[in-house]
N, C-alpha and C positions, 0 to 999 in steps of 0.2 A: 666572404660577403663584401660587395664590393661599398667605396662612401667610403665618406671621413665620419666620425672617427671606424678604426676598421675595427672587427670584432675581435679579432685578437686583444689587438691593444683595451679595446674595452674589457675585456676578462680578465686580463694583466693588472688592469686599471683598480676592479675588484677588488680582490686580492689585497693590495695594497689597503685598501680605503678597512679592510674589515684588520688586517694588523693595525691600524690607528684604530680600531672601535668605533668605524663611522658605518653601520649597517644602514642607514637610510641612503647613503651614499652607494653603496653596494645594492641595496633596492633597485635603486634608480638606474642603473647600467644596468642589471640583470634585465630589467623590463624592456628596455631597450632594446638589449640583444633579441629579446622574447620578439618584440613589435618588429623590427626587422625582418624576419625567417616568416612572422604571420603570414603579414602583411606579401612576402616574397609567393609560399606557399599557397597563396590565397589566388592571385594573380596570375600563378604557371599553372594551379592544379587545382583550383578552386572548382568541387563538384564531381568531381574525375573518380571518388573515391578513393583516390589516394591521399587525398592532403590530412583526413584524418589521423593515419597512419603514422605520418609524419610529424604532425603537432603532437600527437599522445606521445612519441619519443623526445620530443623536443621540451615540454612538459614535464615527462618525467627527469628531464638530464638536466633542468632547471632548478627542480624542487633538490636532486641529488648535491646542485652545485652550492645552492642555498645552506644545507645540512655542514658543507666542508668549509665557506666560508663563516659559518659559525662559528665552527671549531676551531678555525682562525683567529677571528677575534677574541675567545673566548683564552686561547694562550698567548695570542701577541704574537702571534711567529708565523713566516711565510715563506717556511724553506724553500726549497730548489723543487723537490721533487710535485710538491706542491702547484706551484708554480707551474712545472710540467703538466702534470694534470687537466687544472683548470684551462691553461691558453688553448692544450689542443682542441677543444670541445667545437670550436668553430668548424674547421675544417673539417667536420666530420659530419655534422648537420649538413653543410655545403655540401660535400661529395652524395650524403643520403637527397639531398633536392634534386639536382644534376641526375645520379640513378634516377627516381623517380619519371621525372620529365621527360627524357631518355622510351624509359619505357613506355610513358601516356603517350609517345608520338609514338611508339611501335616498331621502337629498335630493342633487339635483345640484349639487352645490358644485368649485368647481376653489381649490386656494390660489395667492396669486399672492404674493410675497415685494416687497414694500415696495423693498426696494433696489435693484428692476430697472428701478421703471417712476418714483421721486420721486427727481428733483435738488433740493440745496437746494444756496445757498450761505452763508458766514457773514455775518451783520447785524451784528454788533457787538452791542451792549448790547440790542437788540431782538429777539438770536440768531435763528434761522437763517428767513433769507426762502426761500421756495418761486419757484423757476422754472418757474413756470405753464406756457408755451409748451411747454418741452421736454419737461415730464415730462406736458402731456397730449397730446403728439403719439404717445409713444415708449408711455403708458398706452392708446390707441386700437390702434396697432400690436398691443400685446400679446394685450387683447382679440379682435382680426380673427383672431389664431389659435386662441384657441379658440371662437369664434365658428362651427360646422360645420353649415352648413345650417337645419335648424329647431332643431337643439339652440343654446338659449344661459344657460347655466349660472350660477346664484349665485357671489358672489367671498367667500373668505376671502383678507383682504386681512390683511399683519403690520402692526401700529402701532409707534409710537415708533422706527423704524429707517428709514432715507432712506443717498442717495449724496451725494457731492459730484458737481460740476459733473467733476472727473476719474474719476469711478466710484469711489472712494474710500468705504468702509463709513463713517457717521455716524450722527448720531440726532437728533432735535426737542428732545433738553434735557429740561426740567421740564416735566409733561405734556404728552409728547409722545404719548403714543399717544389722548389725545383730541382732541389738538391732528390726529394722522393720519385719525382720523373726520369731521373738520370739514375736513380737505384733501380726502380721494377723495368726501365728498357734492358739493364744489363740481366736481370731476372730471368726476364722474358724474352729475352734475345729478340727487340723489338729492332726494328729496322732504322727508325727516325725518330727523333724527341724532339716536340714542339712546346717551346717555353711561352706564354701568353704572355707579354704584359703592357705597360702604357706608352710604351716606345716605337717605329718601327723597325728595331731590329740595334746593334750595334754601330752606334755611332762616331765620326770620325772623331769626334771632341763633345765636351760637356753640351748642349744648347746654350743652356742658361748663362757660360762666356762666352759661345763663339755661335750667334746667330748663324750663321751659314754651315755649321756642320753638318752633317747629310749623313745615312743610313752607309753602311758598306755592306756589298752583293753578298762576297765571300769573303771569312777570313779562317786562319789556321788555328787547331787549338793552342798553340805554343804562343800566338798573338793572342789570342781571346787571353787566355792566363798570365799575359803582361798587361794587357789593356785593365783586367777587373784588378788583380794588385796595385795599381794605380790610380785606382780611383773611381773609375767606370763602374756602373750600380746595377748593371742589366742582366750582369748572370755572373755569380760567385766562383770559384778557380773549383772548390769540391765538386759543384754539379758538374764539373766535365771528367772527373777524374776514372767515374764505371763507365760514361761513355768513349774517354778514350782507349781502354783498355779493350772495346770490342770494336772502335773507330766507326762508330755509329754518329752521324750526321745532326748536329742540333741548329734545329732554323728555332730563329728568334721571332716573333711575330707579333703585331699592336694589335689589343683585343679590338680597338677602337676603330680600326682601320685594316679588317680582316684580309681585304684585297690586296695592301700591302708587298711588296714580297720579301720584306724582311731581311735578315743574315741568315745564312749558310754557315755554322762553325764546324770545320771538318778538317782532314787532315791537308798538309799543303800540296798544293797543286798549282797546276799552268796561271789559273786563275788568280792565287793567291798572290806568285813569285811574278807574273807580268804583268802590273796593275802600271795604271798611268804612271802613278809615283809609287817608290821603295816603301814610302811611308804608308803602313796602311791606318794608324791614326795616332791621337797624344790623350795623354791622361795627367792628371796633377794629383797629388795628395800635398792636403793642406796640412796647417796645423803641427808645425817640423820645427824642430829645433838644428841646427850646427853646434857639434863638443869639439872641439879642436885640441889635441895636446902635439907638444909640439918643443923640441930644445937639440944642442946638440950632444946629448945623452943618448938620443936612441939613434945614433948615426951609425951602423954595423953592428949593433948590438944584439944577436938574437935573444927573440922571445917576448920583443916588447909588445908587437902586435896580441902574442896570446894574452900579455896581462893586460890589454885595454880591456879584447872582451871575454877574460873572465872577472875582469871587476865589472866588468855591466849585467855578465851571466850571474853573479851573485845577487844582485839586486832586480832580476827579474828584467832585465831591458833588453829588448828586439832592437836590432838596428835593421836600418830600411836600406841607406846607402853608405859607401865608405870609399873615401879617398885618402890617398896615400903617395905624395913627392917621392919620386925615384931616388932622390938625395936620402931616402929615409927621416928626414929631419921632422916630418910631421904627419899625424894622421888625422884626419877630421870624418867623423862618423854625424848621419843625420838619424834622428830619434824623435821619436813623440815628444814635441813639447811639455806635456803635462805631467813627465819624467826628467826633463829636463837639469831640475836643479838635485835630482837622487842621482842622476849617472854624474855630475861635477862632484857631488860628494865623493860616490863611489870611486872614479878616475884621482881625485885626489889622497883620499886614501891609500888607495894601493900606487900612486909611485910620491908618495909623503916625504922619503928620504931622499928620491931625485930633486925633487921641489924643492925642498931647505939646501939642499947640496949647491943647485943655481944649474943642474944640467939642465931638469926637464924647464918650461915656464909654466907658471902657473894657467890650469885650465880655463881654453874661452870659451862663452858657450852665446851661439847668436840665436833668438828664440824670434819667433813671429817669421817663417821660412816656409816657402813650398815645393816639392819636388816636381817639374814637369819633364815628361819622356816622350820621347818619341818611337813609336813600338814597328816592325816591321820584317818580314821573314829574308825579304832580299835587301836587306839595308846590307850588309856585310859581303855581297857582291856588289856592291856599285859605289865608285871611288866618288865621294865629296860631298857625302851625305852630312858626317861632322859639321864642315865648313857650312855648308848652307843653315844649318841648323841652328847655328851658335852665330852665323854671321847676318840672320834675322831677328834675333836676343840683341844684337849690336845696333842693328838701325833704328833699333824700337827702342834707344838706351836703356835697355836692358843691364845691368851687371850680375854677370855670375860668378853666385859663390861658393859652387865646389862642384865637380863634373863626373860620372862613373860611365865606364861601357865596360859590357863582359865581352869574351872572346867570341861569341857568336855573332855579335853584331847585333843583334835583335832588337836592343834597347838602349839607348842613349839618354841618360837621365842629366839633370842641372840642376840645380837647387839657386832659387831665387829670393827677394822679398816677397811676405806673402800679397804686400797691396802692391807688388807687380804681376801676378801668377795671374790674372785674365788678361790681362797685355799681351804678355808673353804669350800666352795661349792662343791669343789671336794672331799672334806675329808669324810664328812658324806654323801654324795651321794654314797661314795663308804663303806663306811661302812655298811649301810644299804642295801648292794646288790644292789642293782639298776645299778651299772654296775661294770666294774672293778676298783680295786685298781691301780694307776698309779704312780709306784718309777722309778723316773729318777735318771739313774746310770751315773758314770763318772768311765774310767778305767784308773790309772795310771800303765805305765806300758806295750811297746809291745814287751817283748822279748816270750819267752815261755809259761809261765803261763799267760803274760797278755790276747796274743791269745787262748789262751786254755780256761781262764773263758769267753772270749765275746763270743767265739765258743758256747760253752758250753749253754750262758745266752738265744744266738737264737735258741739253739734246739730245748732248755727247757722251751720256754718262753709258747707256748700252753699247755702244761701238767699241768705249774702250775699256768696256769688262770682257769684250771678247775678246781685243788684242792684246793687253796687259794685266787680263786676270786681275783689274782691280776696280772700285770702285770708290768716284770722286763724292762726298754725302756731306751736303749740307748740313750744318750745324750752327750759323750764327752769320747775322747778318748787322749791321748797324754802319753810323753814320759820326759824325765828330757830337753829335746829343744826343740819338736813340738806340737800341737793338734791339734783337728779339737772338734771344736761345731760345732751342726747342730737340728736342730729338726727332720730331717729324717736318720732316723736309717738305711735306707740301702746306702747313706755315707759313715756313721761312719764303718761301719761293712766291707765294704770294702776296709776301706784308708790305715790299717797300711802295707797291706801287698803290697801295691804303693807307692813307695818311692816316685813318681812326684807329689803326689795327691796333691791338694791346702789345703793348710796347713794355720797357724799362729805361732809366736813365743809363749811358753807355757807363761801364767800368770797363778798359779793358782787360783789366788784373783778371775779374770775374769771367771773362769770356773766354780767354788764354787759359783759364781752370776748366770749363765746362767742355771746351773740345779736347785739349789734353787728358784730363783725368776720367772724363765720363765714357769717350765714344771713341772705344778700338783702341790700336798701338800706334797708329800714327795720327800728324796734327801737323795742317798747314793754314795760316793765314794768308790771307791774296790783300795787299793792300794796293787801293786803287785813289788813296788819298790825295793829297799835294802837302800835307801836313806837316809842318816839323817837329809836333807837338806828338804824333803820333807816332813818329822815325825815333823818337825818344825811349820807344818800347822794344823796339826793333830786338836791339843786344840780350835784351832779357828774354821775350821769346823763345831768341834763338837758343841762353842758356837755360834752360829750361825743355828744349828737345823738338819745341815746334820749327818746320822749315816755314822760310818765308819767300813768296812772291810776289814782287814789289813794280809798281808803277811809280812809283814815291822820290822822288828825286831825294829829299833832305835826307836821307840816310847817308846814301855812298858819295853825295857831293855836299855833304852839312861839315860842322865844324873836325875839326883832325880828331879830337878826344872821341866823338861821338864814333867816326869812322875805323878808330883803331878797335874801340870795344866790340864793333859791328866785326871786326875781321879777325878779331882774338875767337868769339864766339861758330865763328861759321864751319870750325873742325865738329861743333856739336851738332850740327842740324843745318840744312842747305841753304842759301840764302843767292836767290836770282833776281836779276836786275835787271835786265836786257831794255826792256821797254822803256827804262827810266830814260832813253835817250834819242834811242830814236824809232819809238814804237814798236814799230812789228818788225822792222828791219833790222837786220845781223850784225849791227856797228861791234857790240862788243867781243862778238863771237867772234867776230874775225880779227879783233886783235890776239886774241888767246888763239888762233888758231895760227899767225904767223910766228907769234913765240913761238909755240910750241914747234915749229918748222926752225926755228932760228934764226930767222930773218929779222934781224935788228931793224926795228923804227926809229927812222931819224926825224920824220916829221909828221903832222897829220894836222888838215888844213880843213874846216867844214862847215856849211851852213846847218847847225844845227837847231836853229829855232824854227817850225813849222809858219808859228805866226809872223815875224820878221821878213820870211821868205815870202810868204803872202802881199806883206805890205810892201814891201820892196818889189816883188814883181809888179802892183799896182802902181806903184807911184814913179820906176824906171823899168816898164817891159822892155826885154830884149826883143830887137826888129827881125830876129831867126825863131822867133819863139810861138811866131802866129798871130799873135792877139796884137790889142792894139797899141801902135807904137808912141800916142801920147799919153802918159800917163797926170793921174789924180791928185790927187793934194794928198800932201802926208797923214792931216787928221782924219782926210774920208775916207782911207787906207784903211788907218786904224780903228775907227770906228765901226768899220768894216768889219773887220777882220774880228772884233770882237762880238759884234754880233752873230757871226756864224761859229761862235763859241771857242776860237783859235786860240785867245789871247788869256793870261792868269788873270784874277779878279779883279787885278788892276792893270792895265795894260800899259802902266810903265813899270813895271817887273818885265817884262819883253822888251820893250823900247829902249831899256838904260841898258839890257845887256845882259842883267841879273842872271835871267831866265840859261842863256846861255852860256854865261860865267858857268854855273852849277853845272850843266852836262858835261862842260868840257874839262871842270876839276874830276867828273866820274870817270871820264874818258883817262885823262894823265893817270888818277892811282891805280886804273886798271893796267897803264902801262907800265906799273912802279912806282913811281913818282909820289914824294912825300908832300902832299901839295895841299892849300888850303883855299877857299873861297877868294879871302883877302890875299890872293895871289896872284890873282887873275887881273893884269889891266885892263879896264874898263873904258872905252870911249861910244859914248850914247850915239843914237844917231844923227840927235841934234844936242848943242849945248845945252848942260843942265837940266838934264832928265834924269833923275834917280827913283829910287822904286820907296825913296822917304817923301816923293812924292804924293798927294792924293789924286785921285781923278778927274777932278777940275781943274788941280794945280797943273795937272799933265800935260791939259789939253789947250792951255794956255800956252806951254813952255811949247808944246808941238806948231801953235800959230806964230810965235815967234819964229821959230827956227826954220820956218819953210824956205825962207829968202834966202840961207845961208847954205841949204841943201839945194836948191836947183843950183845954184851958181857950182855945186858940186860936180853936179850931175851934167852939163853942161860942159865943164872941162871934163868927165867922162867919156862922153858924147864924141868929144870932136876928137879922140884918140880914139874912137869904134870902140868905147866898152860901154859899161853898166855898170852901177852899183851895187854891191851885194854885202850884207850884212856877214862877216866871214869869223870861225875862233881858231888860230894857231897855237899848235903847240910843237918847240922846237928846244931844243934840250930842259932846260928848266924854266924855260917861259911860256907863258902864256898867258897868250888877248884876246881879246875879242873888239872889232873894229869893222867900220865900214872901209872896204876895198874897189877899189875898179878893176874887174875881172873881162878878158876879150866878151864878144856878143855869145861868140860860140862855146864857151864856155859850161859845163853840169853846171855850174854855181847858177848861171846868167837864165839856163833855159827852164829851170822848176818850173812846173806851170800850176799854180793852185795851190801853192806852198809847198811843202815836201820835207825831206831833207838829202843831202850828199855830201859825202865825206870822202877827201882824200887821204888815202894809207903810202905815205913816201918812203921805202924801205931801200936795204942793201942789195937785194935783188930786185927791185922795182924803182929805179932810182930816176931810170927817164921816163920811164910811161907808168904814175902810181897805180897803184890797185882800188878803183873807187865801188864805194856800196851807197846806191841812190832808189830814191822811190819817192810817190806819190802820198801825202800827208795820208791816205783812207782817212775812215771814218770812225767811230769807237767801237765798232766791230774790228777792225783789226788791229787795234791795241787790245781787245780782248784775246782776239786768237792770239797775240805773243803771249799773253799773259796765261793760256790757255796752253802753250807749245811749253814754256815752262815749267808749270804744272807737272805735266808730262814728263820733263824732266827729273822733276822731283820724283815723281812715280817708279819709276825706270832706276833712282838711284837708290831707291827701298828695294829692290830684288825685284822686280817686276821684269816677267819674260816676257820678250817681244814677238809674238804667234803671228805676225806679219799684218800686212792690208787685210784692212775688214772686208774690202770690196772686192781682192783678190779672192781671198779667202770662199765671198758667196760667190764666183766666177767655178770655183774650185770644187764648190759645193758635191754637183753629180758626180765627182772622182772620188771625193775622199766623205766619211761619215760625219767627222769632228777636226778640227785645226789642230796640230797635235799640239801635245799638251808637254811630253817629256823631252825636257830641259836637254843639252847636253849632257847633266851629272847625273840627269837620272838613266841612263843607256845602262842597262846590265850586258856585261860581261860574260857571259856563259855560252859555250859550245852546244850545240844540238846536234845530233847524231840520228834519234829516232822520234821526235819528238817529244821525246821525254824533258824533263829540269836534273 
């Protein structure tokens, strides 16, 4: 009967309540049970004539249970068999409504009551084995009576309730009543076993860790009985064991959602061994201890392995997993925590005199552990399933502490901490395809760009779950005063541009916790700051496992201590920068990509300021450049220039150099270079501009200094150049300084600010390698910062299924963009279409 509480458990409940002497307690649940069945009866059968029928058996088996609950309380004792007894009562009522109902709609159905025609007896630890012989002798017999002529009638058959071998009321235990569908198919040499229940069907992973785990079509029984040892709650490894013995077909099905089409559990096939991935899903068991013993006592010694577990067989303890170093030097077995500290007795006990001797060490035991596996019939044909497996545990900083695979291949276990085991769970569920990648983003940052990338991150979030099988999910947004967490992203996505929205004061401690610890195995923050206050977190972040993606100059161009930490840190989690320099454009990339060629940098020469470049084209345009050839005054430049939002909040952090000092110290440690801000000589563009300036003070020092810059410009002028604000860097120097560069000159022609940089190498010695472009907008600091990203994504396992746009081009050829990796190609010969 279906509801919480369920009946069973309520007659269990019973029981209990009358060995304490609490009969009103036991009232109260009986009546219950009673008003449930009524009230059910009343409703399918109500008037039918049959519901009478019904309630007088239900009636009487209430007033009978009442009698035995007495006798209960009346000695204080609530044996086994007891117990037996009273639980089945449910399912038998059930099975008689179903009959009924059945027959009021005008199917011929007969009920047959479970406990007439199945003997079990008790198995011990394997509970209750079926006596096949007698109970399909005595189930034949039963049949032959209703069997009358041409009539032979449907069975409603009760589950979960059986005899003993003395006729004795019992039950099958823990799913028992699927475990009763998988006894009467083999019975009755049924064709197919349909298990009901609240799922659809066998799933790739738990839901309740891995939102996106999904139902699987078909899987093998030798899968299914790795998957439910594991963990997995949807069908027990006994319910398949009489249908594997006639290979009769168990589809799984959601009562709730009958159209469904559920799992297929059957033997393996085409189906099973060519799935997109090897994997056909993962399972955890919580709740695990690690015993580890381990000295160099047991190095060549036989028989050490038989005395670990027969000291654990003495004391009753199952082991789940067992690893064991080829050196023999140690063995680490995984066990039920809640035995934990009786198998370290037991382990120490029986090698007592190793331990005082100093061979063995004394035993370790790590508690609070969970085992995840990865289950799959063609894993052991296909080479680098390991790797990927353990090397998606790695990107999620995973550590694992102790590994097992049997020689089939089939299963690949790990044993973690248990407050990692849904991490992990998510990490290679998503590596292995089986659904999306899930990186929870944190934006710091809503001015321009910080709108522009979360803009950006919801356009593009479907395009690149199709390319990269993964998915970018907001999680936190805030500013150097406010934020908002949330786990729903349409929130987040709508708060900044609501200044009332319900907020919090920023921590970022707090925020670096909520996307880390709460949402998935991965965690990326996007800072889109200018902050130094903020680049202070950087290091820690990073140690801590979030990657970071940084428009943020004072990280990688801030003080050397901050810089080293930042670079000590970045083996743990990724840390990109690209934009911090010159936006969307490749400046760093392309240094690392002539390293990485060899080509020794001996200099690099560039207008890296966008606003400098602005004001400098304003106030000395080049005569090749189009525009116009008398240029402005310095301050209407820069006033300029700051009002189309070019300039930092003060616009002598620009003007004195500052601004470009910092790029170009990113630029040097990119190229090696042990280099500090205070490193950098400084000459403003006019005397006496520093960024300890205010901006009054600025714009006073900028009307001084106009007189002393035309006269500049002038002797520029009459040798055909321009002025351009330029930063060099040439073995261990580096300036920043206004230059007179030819007219024709990248430096001379930016037009609207920009940036351009020369790359002066050993192979590029006369003609450098320059990377130039047009300032955009904060959209395309977004999309670097967004390319990025992508990066990050791609360095978590993310396979690249190509253009999205090619892809729908491709559409009418192919079904799906495949999905199987290089490592997942199996290996196997076909001859006749067989496996």
């Amino acid at each position: 009967m279906g509801g919480k509480p369920k009946v069973t458990d309520m007659l269990l409940t019973s029981v209990h309540a009358a060995a304490e002497g609490n009969m009103e307690r036991c009232e109260a649940l009986l009546q219950a049970v009673r008003d449930k069945y009524c009230t059910c009866i009343q409703e399918l059968l109500g008037g039918s004539g049959r519901d009478a029928q019904l309630q007088g058996t239900i009636e009487k088996d209430i007033a009978n249970l009442k009698e035995i609950l007495n006798a209960v309380r009346l000695m204080r004792f609530k044996g086994e068999q007891i117990l037996e007894l009273v639980s089945g009562y449910g399912e038998v009522w059930s099975a008689g409504v179903l009959s009924q109902l059945l027959g009021h709609q005008g199917y011929d159905f007969e009920f047959v009551n479970a406990k007439d025609v199945l003997f079990v007896e008790d198995g011990g630890r394997n509970g209750p084995e079926v006596l096949w012989k007698r109970s399909r002798e005595t189930l034949q017999k039963h049949l032959a009576t209703l069997d009358t002529g041409d009539r032979r009638p449907h069975l409603v058959i009760t589950g979960y309730v059986a005899s003993t071998p003395d006729g004795v009321a019992t039950t099958l235990k823990r799913d028992g009543s699927d475990f009763s569908a998988s006894i009467f198919a083999h019975l009755l040499q049924a064709s197919q076993i349909y298990i009901w229940t609240d799922v659809s069907g066998v799933l790739t992973a738990d839901p309740r860790r891995v939102p996106g785990a999904r139902p699987l079509e078909c899987i093998s029984y030798n899968e299914a009985m790795e998957l439910a040892f594991f963990g997995a709650k949807v069908i027990h490894p006994k319910t398949m064991q009489p249908a594997i013995y006639d290979s009769i077909p168990i589809y799984v099905k959601n009562t709730f959602q009958p159209q469904a089409p559920g799992t297929c559990i059957h033997v393996p096939s085409e189906a099973t061994m060519q799935r997109d991935t090897c994997v056909c899903g993962f399972s955890t068991v919580d709740g695990m201890a690690l015993v580890n013993i381990e000295g160099p006592g047991m190095v060549g010694i036989p028989g050490v392995a038989q005395r670990v577990f027969g000291s654990l067989l003495r004391v009753d303890i199952s082991v789940a997993l067992i690893a064991q170093a080829s050196s023999e030097h140690s063995i680490t077995v995984a066990i039920p925590e809640e035995v934990a500290e009786a198998a370290t007795e037991a382990l120490s006990a029986g090698f007592v005199s190793e331990i005082q001797a100093g061979f063995i060490s004394p035993i370790e035991t790590v508690t609070a552990c969970s085992i995840i596996a990865a289950v799959g019939d063609s894993m052991n044909f296909t080479p680098g399933i390991s790797g990927r497996f353990f090397d998606a545990l790695g990107r999620a900083g995973i550590n694992v502490l102790a590994i097992a695979q049997g020689m089939t291949g089939r299963n690949i276990s790990a044993v973690v901490k248990a407050e990692e085991s849904a991490k992990a769970l998510q990490a290679v569920h998503g590596s292995f395809m089986l659904s999306s990648n899930s990186v929870a983003v944190a934006v710091i940052g809503t001015g321009p760009i910080g709108r522009a990338i979360v803009d950006m991150i919801r356009e593009r979030n479907a395009a690149l779950e199709r390319r990269y099988n993964c998915q970018l999910v907001m999680r936190a947004w805030c500013n150097t005063s406010r934020m908002i967490l949330s786990g729903n992203e349409d929130e987040i996505y709508g708060w900044a541009a609501d200044e009332d929205a319900e907020h919090m004061e920023v921590n970022f401690d707090t925020m670096a916790e909520h996307i880390r610890e709460k949402h998935g195995p991965y965690a990326v923050i996007v800072d889109c700051s200018n902050s130094a206050a903020v680049a202070q977190f950087h290091s820690s972040w990073l140690a801590s496992g979030i990657h970071i993606v940084t428009a943020n100059k004072h990280g990688m161009g801030g003080p050397l201590d901050l810089f080293r930490e930042i670079l000590a840190q970045k083996v743990v989690a990724n840390y990109l920068y690209e934009t911090t320099v010159g936006a969307g454009l490749p400046m760093l990339g392309t240094i690392k990509q002539l390293q990485d060629a060899g080509d020794p940098i001996r200099m690099i020469r560039g207008t890296l300021s966008a606003s400098i470049n602005w004001v400098m084209q304003r106030v000395n345009p080049s005569a090749l450049s189009g525009g116009a050839v008398e240029g402005c005054s310095l301050l209407e430049a820069a006033l300029d220039a700051e009002a189309k939002g070019l300039t930092e909040t003060n616009f002598a952090d620009d003007l004195s150099g500052f601004e470009m000092a910092t790029k170009l110290v990113i630029v040097a440690r990119e190229m090696g270079l042990s280099v500090a801000p205070e490193h950098v000589t400084m000459m403003p563009i006019v005397p006496g501009l520093s960024t300890a300036r205010s901006r009054e003070e600025a714009i006073e020092v900028l009307k001084k200094g106009e007189e002393s810059l035309r006269v500049r410009i002038s002797a520029a002028q009459a040798e055909g150049r321009v002025l351009r604000y330029v930063g060099t860097i040439k073995g261990q120097s580096l300036s920043v300084a206004l230059e007179a560069v030819p007219q024709h000159h990248t430096f001379a022609l930016l037009d609207c600010g920009g940036y351009a940089v020369e790359f002066h190498t050993e192979y590029y010695a006369e003609h450098p390698v320059c990377v130039s472009g047009a300032l955009g907008d904060d959209a395309a600091v977004a999309a670097g910062l967004l390319a990025d990203l992508i990066q990050v994504v791609k360095s978590l396992g993310a396979f690249d299924r190509g253009s999205v746009e090619l892809l729908g081009r491709l559409g009418s050829k192919i079904n799906k963009p495949p999905s199987r990796s290089p490592s997942f190609t199996v290996p196997l010969s076909r001859s006749n279409g067989s496996i």
